[in-house]
C-alpha positions in Angstrom: -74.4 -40.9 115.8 -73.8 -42.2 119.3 -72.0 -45.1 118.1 -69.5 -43.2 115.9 -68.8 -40.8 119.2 -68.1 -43.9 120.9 -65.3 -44.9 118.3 -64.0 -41.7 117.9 -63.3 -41.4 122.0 -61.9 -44.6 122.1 -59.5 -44.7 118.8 -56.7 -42.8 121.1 -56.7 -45.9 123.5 -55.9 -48.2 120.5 -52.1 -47.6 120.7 -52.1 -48.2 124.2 -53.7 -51.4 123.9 -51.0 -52.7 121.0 -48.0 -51.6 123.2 -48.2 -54.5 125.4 -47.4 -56.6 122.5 -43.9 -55.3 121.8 -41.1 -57.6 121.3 -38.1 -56.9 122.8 -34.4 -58.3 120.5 -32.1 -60.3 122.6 -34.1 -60.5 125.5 -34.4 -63.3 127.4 -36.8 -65.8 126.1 -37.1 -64.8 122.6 -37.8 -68.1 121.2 -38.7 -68.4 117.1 -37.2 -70.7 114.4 -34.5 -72.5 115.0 -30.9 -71.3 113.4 -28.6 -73.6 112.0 -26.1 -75.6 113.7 -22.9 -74.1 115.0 -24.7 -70.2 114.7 -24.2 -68.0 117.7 -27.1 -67.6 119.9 -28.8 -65.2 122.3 -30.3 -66.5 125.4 -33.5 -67.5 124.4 -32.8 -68.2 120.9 -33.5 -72.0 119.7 -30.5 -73.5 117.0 -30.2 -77.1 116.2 -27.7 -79.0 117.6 -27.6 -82.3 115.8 -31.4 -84.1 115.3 -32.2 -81.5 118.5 -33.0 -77.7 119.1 -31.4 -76.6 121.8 -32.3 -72.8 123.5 -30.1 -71.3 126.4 -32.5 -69.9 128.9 -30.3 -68.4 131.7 -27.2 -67.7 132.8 -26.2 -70.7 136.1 -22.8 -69.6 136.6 -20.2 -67.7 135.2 -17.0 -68.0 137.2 -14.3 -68.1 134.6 -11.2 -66.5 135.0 -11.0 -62.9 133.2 -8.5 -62.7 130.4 -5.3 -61.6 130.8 -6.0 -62.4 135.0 -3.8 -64.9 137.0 -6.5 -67.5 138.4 -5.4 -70.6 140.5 -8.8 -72.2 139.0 -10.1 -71.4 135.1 -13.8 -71.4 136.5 -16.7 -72.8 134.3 -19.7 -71.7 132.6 -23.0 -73.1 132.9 -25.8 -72.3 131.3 -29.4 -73.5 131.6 -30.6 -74.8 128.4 -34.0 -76.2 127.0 -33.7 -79.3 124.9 -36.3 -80.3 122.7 -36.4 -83.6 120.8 -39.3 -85.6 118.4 -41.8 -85.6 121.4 -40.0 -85.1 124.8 -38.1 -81.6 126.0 -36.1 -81.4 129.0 -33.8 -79.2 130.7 -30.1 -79.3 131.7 -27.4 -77.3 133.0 -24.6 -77.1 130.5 -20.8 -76.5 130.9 -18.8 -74.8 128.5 -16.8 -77.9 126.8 -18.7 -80.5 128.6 -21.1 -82.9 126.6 -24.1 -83.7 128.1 -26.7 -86.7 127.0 -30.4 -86.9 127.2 -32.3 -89.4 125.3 -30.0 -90.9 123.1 -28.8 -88.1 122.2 -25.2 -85.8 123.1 -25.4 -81.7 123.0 -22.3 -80.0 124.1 -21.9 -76.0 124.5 -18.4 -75.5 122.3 -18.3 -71.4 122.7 -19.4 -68.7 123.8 -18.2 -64.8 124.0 -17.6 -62.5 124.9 -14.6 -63.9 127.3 -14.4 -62.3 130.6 -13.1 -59.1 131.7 -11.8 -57.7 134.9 -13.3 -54.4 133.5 -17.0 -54.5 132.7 -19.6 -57.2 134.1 -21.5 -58.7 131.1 -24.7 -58.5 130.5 -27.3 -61.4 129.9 -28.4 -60.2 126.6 -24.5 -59.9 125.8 -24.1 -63.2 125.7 -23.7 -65.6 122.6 -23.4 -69.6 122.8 -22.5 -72.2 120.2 -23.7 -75.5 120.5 -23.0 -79.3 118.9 -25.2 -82.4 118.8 -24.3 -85.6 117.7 
């Protein structure tokens, strides 16, 4: 009898103790099967790229000149990314149209949207990247 108080007192605490284990879409860190090559990704969403899986972690810089804005200098965009091979992973900073090698093996970041605005800031978990490997 004492027992089944016990588990009746403490069902309405089971809820509480499942919430922290919520995932949260297109946040940071996602991880989970890789997508295909050439697929648009969320940071922290692994895709192959070539005989690699790459995963964008964070945004390093985004200094590219806004659409429709006169700029002296285009800007870049970098963006940290994971790279994980057959038994090694390491981590780069990639620029937007620039190839970068690791291991005998070439990953280059060949997209990403949206494009910049003079209008709104964009958000991390707005961002989508397209990678290559070869």
């Amino acid at each position: 009898m004492i027992r089944s108080i016990r588990l009746i007192a403490a069902a309405p605490l089971i809820p509480l103790a499942l919430a922290g284990c919520a995932v949260v879409p297109d946040a940071p860190n996602v991880e989970g099967t890789p997508r295909s090559e050439l697929t648009p990704v969320a940071l922290g969403q692994p895709v192959h790229a070539g005989s690699v899986v790459v995963t964008p972690r964070r945004i390093v810089e985004d200094s590219r000149c806004p659409v429709n804005a006169r700029c002296v200098w285009e800007g870049r965009l970098i963006v940290e990314t994971r790279i994980d091979g057959s038994g090694w992973r390491s981590t780069a900073n990639i620029t937007l149209g620039e190839t970068y090698g690791t291991h005998g093996h070439v990953v280059k970041l060949t997209a990403s949207s949206p494009e910049k605005t003079t209008q709104d800031e964009i958000q991390p978990g707005q961002y989508r990247f397209v990678y290559e490997g070869r």
